[in-house]
C-alpha positions as CSV (number, residue, x, y, z in Angstrom):
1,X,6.0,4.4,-16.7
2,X,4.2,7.3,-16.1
3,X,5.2,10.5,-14.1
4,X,2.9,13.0,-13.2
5,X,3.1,15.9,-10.7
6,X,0.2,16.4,-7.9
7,X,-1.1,19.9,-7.3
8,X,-2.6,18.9,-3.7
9,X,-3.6,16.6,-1.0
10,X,-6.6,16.0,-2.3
11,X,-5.6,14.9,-5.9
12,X,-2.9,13.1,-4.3
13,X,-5.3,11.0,-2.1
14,X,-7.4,10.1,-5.3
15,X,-4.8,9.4,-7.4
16,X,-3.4,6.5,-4.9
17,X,-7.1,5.7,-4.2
18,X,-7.3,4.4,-7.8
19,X,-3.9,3.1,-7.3
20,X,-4.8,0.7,-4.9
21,X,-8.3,-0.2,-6.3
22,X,-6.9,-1.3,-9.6
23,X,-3.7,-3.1,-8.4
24,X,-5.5,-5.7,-5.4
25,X,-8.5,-6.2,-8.5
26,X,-5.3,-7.2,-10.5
27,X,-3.8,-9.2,-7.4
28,X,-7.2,-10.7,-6.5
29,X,-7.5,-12.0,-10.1
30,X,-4.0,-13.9,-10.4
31,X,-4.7,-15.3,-6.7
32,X,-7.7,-17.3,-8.1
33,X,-5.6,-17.8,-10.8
34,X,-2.2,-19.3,-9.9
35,X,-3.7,-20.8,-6.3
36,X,-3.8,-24.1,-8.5
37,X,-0.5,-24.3,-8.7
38,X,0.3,-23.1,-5.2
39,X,1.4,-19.8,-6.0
40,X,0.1,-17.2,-3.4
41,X,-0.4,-13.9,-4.4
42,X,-1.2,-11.1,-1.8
43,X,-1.2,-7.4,-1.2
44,X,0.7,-5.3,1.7
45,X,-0.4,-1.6,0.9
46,X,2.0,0.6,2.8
47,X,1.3,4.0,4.2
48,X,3.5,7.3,4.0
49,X,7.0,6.6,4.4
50,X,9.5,9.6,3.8
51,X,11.4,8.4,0.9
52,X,12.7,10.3,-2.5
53,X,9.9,8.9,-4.2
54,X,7.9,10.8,-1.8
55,X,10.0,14.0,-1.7
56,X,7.5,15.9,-4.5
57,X,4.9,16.0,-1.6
58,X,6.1,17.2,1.5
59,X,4.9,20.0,1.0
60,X,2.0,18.4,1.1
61,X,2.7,15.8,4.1
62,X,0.8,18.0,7.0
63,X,-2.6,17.7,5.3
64,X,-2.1,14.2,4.0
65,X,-1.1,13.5,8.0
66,X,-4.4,15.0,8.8
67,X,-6.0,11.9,7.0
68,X,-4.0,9.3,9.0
69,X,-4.8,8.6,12.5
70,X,-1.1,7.9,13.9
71,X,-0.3,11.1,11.8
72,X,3.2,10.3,10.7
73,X,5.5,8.5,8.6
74,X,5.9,4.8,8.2
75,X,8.5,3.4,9.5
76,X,10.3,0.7,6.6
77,X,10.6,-1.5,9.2
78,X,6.5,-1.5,10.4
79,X,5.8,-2.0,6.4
80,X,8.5,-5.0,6.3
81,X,6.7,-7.0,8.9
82,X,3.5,-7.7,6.7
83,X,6.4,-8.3,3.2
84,X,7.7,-10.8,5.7
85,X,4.7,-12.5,6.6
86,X,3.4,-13.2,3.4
87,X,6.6,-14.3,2.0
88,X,6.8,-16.5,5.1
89,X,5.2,-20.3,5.2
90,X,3.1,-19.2,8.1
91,X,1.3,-17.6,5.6
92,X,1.2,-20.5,2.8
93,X,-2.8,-21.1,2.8
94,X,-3.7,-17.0,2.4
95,X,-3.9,-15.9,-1.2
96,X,-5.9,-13.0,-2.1
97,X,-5.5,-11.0,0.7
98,X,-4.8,-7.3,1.6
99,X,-2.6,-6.0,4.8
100,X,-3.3,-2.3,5.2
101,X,-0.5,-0.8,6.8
102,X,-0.9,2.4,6.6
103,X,-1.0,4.0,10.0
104,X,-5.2,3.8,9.9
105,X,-5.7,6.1,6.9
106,X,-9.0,3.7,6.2
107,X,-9.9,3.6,9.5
């Protein structure tokens, strides 16, 4: 693991920009994979939710609130919804997908 401090919002953004890009290439790629054998794999991306993993960057949080168009946290309980779904058999035939839920930050 890898620990690195952010100097601002804008590094910030990048840095989970990246994130994401490399980790639904990686998702998308064992989907086609493992669909064979009826193993689903999908992505929920989460927004901003105020936990201690988070607690480096509130200093940061009123610019990176600027970029979201609710402009606040996530609720755990909004992000759980789309864990939920995939996990549940309603959503047994969707592999490879992505459920932003992120308060509209790529809107």
């Amino acid at each position: 693991m890898t620990v690195s401090y952010v100097s601002s919002a804008e590094k910030a953004a990048a840095v989970v920009r990246h994130i994401e890009k490399k980790t639904v290439g990686y998702s998308k790629a064992a989907a086609r994979d493992l669909a064979p054998r009826n193993i689903t794999v999908n992505v929920t991306q989460a927004g901003l939710m105020d936990t201690d993993m988070f607690a480096p960057f509130k200093e940061a949080a009123p610019a990176l609130f600027s970029t979201i168009a609710i402009q606040r946290y996530a609720k755990l309980e909004e992000v759980a919804v789309g864990v939920v779904f995939f996990a549940s058999p309603a959503a047994s035939y969707i592999t490879g997908a992505v459920i932003d839920i992120e308060g509209g930050y790529s809107a």
